[in-house]
C-alpha positions in Angstrom: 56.3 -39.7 65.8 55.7 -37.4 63.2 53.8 -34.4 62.7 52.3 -33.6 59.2 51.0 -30.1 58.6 48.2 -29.4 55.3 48.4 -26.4 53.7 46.8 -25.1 50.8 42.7 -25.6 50.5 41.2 -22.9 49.6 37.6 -22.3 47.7 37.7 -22.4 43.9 35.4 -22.5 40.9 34.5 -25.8 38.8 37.8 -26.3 36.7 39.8 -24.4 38.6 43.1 -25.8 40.3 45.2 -25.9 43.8 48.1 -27.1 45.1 48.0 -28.7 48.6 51.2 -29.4 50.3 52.0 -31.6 53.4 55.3 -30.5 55.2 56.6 -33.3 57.7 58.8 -32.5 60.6 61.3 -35.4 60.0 62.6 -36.9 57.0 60.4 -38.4 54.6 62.4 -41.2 53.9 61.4 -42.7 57.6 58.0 -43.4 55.1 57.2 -46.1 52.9 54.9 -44.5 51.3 52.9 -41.1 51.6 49.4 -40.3 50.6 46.5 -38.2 50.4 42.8 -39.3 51.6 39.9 -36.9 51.5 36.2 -37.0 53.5 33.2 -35.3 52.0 30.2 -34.8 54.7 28.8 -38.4 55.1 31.4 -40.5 54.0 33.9 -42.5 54.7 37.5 -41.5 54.0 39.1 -42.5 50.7 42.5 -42.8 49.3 43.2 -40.0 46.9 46.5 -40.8 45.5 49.6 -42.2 47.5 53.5 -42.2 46.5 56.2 -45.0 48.3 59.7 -43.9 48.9 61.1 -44.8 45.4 58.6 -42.5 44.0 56.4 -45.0 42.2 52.1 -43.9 42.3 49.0 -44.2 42.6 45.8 -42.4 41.9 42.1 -43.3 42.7 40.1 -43.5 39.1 38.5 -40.5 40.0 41.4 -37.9 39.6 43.2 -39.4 37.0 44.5 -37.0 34.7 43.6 -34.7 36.9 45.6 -34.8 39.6 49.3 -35.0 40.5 51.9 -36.2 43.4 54.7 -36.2 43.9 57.8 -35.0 46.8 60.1 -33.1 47.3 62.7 -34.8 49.5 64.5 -31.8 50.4 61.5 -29.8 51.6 60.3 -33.3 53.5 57.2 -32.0 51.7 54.5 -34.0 50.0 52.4 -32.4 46.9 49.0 -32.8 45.9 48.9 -31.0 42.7 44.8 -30.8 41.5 43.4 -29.7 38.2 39.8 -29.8 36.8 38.5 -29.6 39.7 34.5 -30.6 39.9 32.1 -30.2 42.8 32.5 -33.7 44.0 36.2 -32.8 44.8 34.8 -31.0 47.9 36.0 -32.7 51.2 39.0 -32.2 53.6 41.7 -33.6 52.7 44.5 -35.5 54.8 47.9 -36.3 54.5 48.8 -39.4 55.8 52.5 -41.2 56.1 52.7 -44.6 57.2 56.2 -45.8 58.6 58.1 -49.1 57.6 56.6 -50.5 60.7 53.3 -49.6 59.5 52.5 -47.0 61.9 50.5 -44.5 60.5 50.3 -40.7 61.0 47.9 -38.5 60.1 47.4 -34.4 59.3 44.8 -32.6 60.8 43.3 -31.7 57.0 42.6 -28.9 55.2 39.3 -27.7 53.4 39.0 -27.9 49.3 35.8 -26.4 48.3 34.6 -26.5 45.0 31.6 -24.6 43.9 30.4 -21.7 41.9 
């Protein structure tokens, strides 16, 4: 088990940026791979961008070049760095881990708003 805490949505303008961060309570290197999904109202949850334990990623065509992720090993912490952002962004996001075994674990999300 695992728990995985969001932190970091907040409200922001078109173009603006945030930082979300997903802090894990054990080592991160019990995952394969670590990701971000997000959920706007009346849709189904999507990948966002994921990175496996040798630090090799992958983004959903729509943030690239905008966003960024990456970890910090040390920190067991998982960053979703987010730039440009447009109103479609908005949706909670969730960070998700899945084990070697593939169990996955889940966050309980945090809100990005993006709107003028």
């Amino acid at each position: 088990q695992v728990q995985l805490v969001e932190s970091g949505g907040d409200w922001v303008q078109p173009g603006g940026s945030l930082r979300l961060s997903c802090a894990a309570s054990r080592s991160i290197f019990n995952f394969w791979v670590m990701g971000w999904y997000r959920q706007a109202p009346g849709k189904q949850r999507e990948l966002v961008a994921n990175i496996t334990f040798d630090e090799a990623t992958n983004y959903a065509d729509f943030v690239k070049g905008r966003f960024s992720i990456s970890r910090d090993n040390a920190q067991n912490t998982v960053i979703l760095q987010m730039n440009t952002l447009k109103p479609e962004d908005t949706a909670v996001y969730y960070c998700n881990a899945r084990a070697y075994d593939n169990a996955q674990y889940w966050g309980q999300g945090t809100q990005v708003t993006v709107s003028s």
